[in-house]
C-alpha positions in Angstrom: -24.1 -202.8 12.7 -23.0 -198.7 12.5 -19.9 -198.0 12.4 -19.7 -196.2 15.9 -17.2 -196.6 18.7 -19.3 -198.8 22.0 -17.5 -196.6 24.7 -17.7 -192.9 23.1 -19.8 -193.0 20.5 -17.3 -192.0 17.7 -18.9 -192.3 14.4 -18.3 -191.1 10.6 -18.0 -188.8 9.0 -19.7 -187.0 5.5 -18.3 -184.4 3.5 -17.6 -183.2 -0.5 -14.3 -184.2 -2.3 -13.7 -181.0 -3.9 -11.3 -180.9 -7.3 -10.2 -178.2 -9.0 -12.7 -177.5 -11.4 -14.7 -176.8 -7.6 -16.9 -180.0 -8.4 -17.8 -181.6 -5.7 -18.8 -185.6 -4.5 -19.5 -187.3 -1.7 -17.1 -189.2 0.3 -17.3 -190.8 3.7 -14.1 -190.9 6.3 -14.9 -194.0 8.9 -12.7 -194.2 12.5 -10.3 -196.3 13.1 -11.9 -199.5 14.8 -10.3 -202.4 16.3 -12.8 -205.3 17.5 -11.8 -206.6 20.9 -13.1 -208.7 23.2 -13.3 -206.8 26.5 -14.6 -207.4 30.4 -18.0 -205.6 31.3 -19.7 -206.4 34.0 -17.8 -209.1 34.9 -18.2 -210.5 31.1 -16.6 -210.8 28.1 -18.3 -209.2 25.1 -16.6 -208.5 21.6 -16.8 -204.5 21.3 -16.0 -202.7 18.3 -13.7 -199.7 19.9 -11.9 -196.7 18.6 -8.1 -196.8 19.0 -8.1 -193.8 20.6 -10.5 -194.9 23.4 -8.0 -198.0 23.6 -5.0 -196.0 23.9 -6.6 -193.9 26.2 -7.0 -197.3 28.4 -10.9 -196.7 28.9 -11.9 -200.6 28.5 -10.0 -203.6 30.0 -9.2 -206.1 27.4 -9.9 -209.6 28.5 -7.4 -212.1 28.6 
C-alpha cells in the first residue's frame, strides 16, 4: 500500500539532508494521512486521505 492520498493523489517526497560539512543523505518527508471510512458510490470504503483534502471537505465521511 503507497503512501498516496485516494482523492488527489498526494504522495512523498525525496530529498538530501544536508549538514554543515555540505554532506549529504537521503531522507524521505511522507503527508499527513488520516484513514477514514468514507461514502462512495453509495458505499463505505476505508480511504487513506490527506488532511488537507479533508479540511478542504472533498469526501463525505460516513457515519
Amino acid at each position: 500500500m503507497a503512501w498516496k492520498c485516494d482523492t488527489c493523489g498526494k504522495g512523498s517526497l525525496t530529498g538530501n539532508r544536508v549538514s554543515h560539512a555540505n554532506n549529504k543523505t537521503k531522507t524521505k518527508s511522507f503527508p499527513n494521512l488520516r484513514r477514514v471510512r468514507a461514502n462512495v458510490d453509495g458505499t463505505t470504503l476505508r480511504l487513506r486521505v490527506c488532511a488537507r483534502c479533508l479540511k478542504a471537505g472533498k469526501i463525505v465521511k460516513a457515519a
